[in-house]
N, C-alpha and C positions, 0 to 999 in steps of 0.2 A: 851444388846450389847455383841457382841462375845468376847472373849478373844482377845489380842495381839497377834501376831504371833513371830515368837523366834527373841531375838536381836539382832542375825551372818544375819538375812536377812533385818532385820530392818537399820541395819551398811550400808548394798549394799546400800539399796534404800538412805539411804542419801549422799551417795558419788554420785547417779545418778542424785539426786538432785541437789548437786553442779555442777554436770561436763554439766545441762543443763543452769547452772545460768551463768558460768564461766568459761565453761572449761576442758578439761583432764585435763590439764597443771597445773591448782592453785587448781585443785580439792582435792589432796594428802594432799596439807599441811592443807589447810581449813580444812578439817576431822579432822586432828590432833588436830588442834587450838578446835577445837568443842568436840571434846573427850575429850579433858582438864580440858574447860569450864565445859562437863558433870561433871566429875569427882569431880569438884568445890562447888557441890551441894550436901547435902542430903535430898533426897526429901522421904517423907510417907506421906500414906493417911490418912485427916484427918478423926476426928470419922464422921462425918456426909457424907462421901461417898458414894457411892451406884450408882444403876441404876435407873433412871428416873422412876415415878409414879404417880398413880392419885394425891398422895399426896404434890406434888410439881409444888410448884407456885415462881417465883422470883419478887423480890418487888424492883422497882426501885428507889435510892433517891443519895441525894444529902451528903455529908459528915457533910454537917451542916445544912442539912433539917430543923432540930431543934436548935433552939436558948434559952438557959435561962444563969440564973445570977452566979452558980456555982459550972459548969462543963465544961470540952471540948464538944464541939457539938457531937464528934463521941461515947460517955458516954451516952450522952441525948440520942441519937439516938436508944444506943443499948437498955436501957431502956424503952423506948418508945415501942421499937418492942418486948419484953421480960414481958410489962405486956399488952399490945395489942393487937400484931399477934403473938405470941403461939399459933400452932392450927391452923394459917389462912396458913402464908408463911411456906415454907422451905430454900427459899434462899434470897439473898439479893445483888441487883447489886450495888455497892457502886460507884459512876460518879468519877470520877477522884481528886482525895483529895493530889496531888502531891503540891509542890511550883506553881506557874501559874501567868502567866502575865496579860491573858487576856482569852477569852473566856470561863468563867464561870470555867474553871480546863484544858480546852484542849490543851491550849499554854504552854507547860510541861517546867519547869525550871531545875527540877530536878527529873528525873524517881525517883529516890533508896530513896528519903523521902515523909515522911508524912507531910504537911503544921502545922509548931505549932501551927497554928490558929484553926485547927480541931481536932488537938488531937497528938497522939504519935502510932506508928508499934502496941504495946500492944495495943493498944484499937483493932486495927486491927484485932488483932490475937486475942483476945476475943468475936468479934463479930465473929470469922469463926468454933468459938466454938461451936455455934449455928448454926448455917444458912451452907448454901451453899454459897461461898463466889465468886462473879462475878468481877472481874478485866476489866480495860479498859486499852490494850496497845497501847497507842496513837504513832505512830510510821510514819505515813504519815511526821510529823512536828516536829520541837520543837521549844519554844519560845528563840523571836529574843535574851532575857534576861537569856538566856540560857550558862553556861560555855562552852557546846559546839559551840555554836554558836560563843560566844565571844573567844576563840581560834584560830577558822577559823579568825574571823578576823585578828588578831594581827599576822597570819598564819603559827601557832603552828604547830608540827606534833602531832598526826595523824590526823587532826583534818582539814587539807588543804584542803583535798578531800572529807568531810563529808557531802558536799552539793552541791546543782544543779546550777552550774553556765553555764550561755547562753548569747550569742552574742544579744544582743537585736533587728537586723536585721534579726536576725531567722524568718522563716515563720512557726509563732505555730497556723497556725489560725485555726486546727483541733481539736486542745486541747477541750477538751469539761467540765467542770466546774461545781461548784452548783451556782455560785456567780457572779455578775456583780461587777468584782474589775481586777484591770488589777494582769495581770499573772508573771511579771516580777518587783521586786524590786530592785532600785539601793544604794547601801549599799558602804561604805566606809571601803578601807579595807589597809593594810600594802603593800600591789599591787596595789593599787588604785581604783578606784570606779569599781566596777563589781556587772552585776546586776545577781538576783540570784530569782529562783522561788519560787512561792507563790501561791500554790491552794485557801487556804483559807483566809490569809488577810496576811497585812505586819509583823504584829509581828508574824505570823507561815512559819517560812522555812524550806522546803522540804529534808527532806535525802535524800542522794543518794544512791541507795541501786547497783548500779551499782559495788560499791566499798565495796567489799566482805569484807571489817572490820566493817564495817555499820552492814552488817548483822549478823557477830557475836555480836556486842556488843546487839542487837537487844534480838538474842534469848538467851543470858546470861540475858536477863531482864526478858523472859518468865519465864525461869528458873526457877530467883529468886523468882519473883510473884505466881510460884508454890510454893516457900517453904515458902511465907509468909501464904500459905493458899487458894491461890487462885484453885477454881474447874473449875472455867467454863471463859476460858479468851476471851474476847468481844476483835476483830479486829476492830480499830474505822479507819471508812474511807479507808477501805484496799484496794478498787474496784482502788485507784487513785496513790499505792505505784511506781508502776515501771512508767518512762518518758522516753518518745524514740520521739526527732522531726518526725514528717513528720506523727504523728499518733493520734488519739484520745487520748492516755494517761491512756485512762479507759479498767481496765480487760484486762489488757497483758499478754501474755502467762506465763511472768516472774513472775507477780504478782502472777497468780493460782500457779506456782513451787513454790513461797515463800509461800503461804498456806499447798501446799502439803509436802513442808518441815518440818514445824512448829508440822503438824500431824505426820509425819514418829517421831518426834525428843520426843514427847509426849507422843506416844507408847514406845518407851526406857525408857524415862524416867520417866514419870509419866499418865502410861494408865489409871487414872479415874477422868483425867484434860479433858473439851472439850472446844473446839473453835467456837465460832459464829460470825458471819461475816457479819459486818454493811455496805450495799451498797445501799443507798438510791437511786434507779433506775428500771428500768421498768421491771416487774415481770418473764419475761426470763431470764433477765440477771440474776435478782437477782439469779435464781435456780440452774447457775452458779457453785456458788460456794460449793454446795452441790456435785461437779465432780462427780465421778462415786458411789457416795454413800458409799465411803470407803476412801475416800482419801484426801480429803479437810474437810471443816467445818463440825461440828456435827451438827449444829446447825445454821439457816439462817433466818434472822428476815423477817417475812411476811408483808412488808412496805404496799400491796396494801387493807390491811385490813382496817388500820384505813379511808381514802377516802370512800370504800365502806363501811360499819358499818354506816357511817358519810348519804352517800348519801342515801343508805336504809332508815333510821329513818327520814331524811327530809322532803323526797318524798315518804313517806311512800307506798313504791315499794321494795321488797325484789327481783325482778326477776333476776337482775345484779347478786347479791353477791349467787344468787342461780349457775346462771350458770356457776359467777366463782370457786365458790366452787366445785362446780362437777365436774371440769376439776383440780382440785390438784392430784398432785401424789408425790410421795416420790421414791426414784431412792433405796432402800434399807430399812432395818430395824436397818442400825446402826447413821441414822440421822433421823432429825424430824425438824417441826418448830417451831421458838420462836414467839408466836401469842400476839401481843399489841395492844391497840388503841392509850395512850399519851405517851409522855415523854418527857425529857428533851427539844427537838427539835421539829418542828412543824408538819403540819399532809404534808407531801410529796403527789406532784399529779404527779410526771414521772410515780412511779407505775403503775400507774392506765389508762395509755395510751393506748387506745387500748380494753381498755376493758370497762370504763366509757365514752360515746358520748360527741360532744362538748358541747350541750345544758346543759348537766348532767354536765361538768364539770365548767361551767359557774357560774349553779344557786351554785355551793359550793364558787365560790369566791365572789358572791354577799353577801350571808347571811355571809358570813364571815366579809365582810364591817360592813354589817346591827346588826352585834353582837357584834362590839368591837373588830375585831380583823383586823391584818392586812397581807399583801401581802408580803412574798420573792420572788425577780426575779433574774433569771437566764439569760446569755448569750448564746447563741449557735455559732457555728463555722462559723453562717454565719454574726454574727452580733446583729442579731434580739434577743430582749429580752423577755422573757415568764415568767409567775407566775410557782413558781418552788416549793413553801410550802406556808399553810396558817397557820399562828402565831394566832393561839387563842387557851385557853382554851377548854379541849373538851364536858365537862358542860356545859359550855357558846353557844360554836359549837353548839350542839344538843338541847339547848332553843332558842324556840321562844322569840324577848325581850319582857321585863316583865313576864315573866313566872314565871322567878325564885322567884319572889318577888310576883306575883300573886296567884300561883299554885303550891306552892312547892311540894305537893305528886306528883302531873302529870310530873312533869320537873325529880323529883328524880327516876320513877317508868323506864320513857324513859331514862335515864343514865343507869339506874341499870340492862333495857335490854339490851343494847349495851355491857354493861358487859359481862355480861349470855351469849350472840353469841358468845364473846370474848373465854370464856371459856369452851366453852361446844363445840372447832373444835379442830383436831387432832393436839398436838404439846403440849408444853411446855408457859404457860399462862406469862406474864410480868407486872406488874402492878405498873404504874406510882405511888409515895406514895400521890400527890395531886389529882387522881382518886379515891385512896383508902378514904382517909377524906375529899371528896366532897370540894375540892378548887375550887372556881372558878379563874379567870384571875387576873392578876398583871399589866395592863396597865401604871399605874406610876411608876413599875419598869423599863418596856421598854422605858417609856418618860425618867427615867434619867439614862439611860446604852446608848439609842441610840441604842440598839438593839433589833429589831423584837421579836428575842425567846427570851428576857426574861421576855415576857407576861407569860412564865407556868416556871419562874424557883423560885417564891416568896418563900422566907426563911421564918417559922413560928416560932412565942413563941411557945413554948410549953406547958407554961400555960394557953395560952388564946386557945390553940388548945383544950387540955383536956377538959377547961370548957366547948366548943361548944360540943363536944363529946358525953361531959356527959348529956348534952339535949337534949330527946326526941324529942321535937318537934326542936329544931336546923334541918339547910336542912345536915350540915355535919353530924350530929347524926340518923340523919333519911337514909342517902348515906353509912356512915359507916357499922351502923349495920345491913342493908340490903347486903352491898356487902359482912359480915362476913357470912352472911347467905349462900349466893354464894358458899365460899368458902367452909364453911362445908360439904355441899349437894357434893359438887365437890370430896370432898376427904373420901366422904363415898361408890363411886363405882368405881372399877376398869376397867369400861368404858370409863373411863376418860383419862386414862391411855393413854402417846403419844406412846403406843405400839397397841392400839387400832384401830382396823378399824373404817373407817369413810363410809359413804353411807350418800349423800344428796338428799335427797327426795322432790321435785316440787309441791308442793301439792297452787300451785297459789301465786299471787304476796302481800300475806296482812300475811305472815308467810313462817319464816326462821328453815327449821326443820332436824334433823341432824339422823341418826340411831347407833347409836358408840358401838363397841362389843369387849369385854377382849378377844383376842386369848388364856391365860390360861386358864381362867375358862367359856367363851364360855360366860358370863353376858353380856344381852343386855342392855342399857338406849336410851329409845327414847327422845330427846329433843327437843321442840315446842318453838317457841319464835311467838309473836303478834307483828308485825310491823308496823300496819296501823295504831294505836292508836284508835279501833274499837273492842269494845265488839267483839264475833265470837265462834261457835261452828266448830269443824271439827270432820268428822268420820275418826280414822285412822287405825281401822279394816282391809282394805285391805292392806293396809305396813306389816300390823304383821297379818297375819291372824291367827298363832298359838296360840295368845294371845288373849284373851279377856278384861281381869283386868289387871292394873297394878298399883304400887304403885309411887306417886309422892314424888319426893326426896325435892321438895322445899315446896308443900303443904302439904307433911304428910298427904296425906293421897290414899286414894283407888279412882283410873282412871278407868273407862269403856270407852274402847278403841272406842266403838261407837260412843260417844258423846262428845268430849274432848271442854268441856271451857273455851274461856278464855279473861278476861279479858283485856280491852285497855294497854298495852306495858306488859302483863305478859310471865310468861316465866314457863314450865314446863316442869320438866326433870321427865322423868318415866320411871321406875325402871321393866322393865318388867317380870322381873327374880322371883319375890317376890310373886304374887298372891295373892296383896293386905293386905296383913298382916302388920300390924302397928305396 
């Protein structure tokens, strides 16, 4: 990525910034207030810095992934990945470990602490010793149990204006939503009942970022989450920050200014921080926030993957995710995408609108049924309600039932290829940590949360995770140390690299196959994946006619390009630079 540009021009753009948020007029002191705050901070980079490489993969988990008898969870955790993934990850997104009332960490009680139940800042800042350390600033909300919140009510200053209060005769019927829960909660207040917005449920109410002290205390948070160590700070829910009646609510112009703020304020003050920006929504918009490829997010999570990856391996049809992949493009070289299939939340089909048919989109919420898992629906502005995610496990997702219990190689071989497409397209790889040790679903965690997604948010011993681990024939032992394999082969060529060109090649609907080339050093890998679940030979002589031999990074060993095979869900990445030499 380019250098920064000097900070006498970086200073203009963020006064341009305010004066489109706010204003000539409030613009002057808002600077000042925000030079302050700057000043407030000493920010340096940590040792693990740098520019993006084949060698990095972010691992997504929970603060207390890991449970045992005596330590804090974020101890266990870091442990865990210190004699595990050494070697595999470089970073680690850690989900929201704040106070929290409710939704798993995202009802934020209290930004500036760590929950004692997971540990203490030091654990924190000992895992960023290692890893890349990935921040969530949840800022859409905070919970109802919140000092701010409880301020507002009692109707403290500054704290009066800090949220979204509306006449409840408002006509919001444009609002557009993930959630079939009404939009407006009535709350008791030292002014008397006023109802007050709510994207996501009653205990999350909405800032007002209308009221330019919102937004300073906001990015004094950024700030500070740089100097705990944070590199790469995750925008949760940011597509739904700014509210204006009479409108959708989603991706307002104010909203992209407060991303392109965020960036100008980043480059001042801590240029080897990047921003990526969670907007569960249909693959245009999402590209969004990528603005002119210098100005907004570095980084923009690719939501329509997991659906497609999902549908490919069902319908063993790669033809979709062929041709959406061949329509990707990147607006610049100083952003890329964050490419997943699980995580904490469930597999989103808005993405995928548009580019998966209704038939296609149907047979995923069947087998969804058919697998243990279930349905979130959504409202639209006109009323009508729609399947908006489906809540299962993505193991579970991708077996047939009884498979996993029947055929554990076949169930783990098709997991492990959904992987390998995962990681072998251009961007920045993410990796659920219940992907990484083959979890399957938590259905009796959702029956007593009462919540859909937390069929994939189950907390493990750790001891009993180890022992599955350490057995071979275990499906986690067999999921594990296949996907370390993954990850090796990944971080042995600089093709991989999300600097890397990408070229998708059609070579028919029973194989997803990729051409990926280092712009330094000009190394090509060709990467084959088998979708159909079908033994298959392909000539791929004509793709690379300059090649003959190549070497395979997952087989070890020597590829003739004329006859490449491959087995039912295997995957081959070939090294074409090599000439077979082992």
């Amino acid at each position: 990525m380019v250098p920064a540009r000097q900070p006498e021009a970086l200073y203009r753009r963020l006064a341009d910034h305010l004066n489109f948020l706010y204003g000539t007029e409030g613009a002057g002191p808002l600077l000042d207030s925000l030079e302050r705050r700057l000043q407030a901070h000493t920010l340096k980079p940590p040792p693990t810095a740098g520019p993006l490489g084949a060698r990095d993969a972010v691992l997504i988990a929970y603060a207390d992934q890991l449970q045992g008898p005596d330590a804090a969870p974020l101890q266990i955790l870091r442990e865990f990945l210190a004699a595990r993934a050494a070697g595999l990850i470089s970073a680690v997104h850690l989900l929201p470990f704040y106070p929290s009332s409710s939704d798993d960490g995202f009802s934020v009680i209290d930004y500036l602490q760590v929950d004692p139940a997971y540990g203490s800042w030091e654990q924190v800042h000992s895992l960023a010793e290692d890893f890349r350390l990935m921040l969530d600033l949840v800022i859409n909300h905070v919970s109802a149990h919140s000092e701010w919140f409880q301020a507002f009510r009692r109707g403290d200053d500054p704290y009066a204006d800090y949220f979204l209060t509306m006449d409840p005769r408002t006509d919001l019927s444009r609002v557009i939503r993930p959630r079939d829960l009404p939009l407006l909660t009535a709350v008791d207040t030292s002014a008397g009942t006023r109802h007050l917005w709510t994207t996501f449920s009653a205990d999350q109410f909405d800032l007002n970022f209308a009221n330019p002290q919102v937004l300073l205390e906001i990015l004094d948070l950024l700030l500070f989450y740089v100097g705990q160590g944070a590199q790469i700070i995750r925008l949760d829910a940011i597509a739904f920050l700014w509210k204006q009646a009479g409108t959708t609510c989603l991706h307002l112009p104010q909203t992209h200014e407060v991303v392109r703020l965020m960036r100008t304020l980043l480059q001042v003050a801590a240029p080897w921080v990047m921003l990526i920006t969670e907007t569960n929504v249909p693959h245009a918009e999402n590209l969004s926030y990528f603005g002119n490829g210098t100005d907004e997010a570095h980084l923009v999570y690719q939501f329509a993957l997991p659906p497609l990856v999902l549908h490919t391996l069902t319908a063993a049809d790669g033809t979709q995710l062929t041709r959406w992949a061949a329509d990707l493009w990147l607006p610049g070289d100083q952003v890329s995408f964050f490419n997943f299939l699980a995580s904490h939340d469930g597999i989103g089909l808005l993405p995928v609108a548009g580019i998966l048919q209704e038939e296609q989109l149907q047979a995923l919420l069947d087998l969804t049924l058919a697998r243990g898992g279930g349905l979130s629906q959504r409202r639209g502005p006109d009323g009508a309600t729609s399947p908006y995610e489906l809540n299962i496990n993505y193991l579970d997702a991708l077996s047939p039932p009884g498979e996993l219990e029947a055929d554990p190689p076949r169930a783990a071989a098709r997991f492990l290829l959904a992987q390998a497409i995962m990681l072998s397209l251009q961007g920045l790889p993410g990796i659920y940590f219940h992907s990484l040790v083959g979890s399957r679903g938590d259905p009796q965690g959702a029956a007593r949360s009462g919540r859909l997604r937390s069929i994939n948010r189950q907390k493990l011993d750790r001891g009993m995770l180890e022992a599955e681990l350490a057995d071979p024939s275990s499906l986690r032992g067999r999921i594990f140390r296949g996907y370390a394999h993954l990850l090796r082969a990944r971080r042995s060529h600089p093709g991989f690299s999300p600097e890397a060109s990408q070229q998708v090649l059609d070579l028919g609907p029973g194989v997803f196959t990729l051409l990926r080339q280092d712009p330094g050093s000009g190394r090509r890998v060709l990467c084959v994946h088998e979708v159909a679940g079908r033994a298959a030979a392909w000539s791929l002589q004509a793709t690379v006619p300059d090649v003959a031999l190549g070497f395979d990074l997952l087989g070890r060993g020597r590829v003739e390009l004329q006859g490449v095979h491959l087995a039912p869900y295997q995957a081959r990445w070939i090294d074409l630079d090599r000439e077979g030499r082992a």
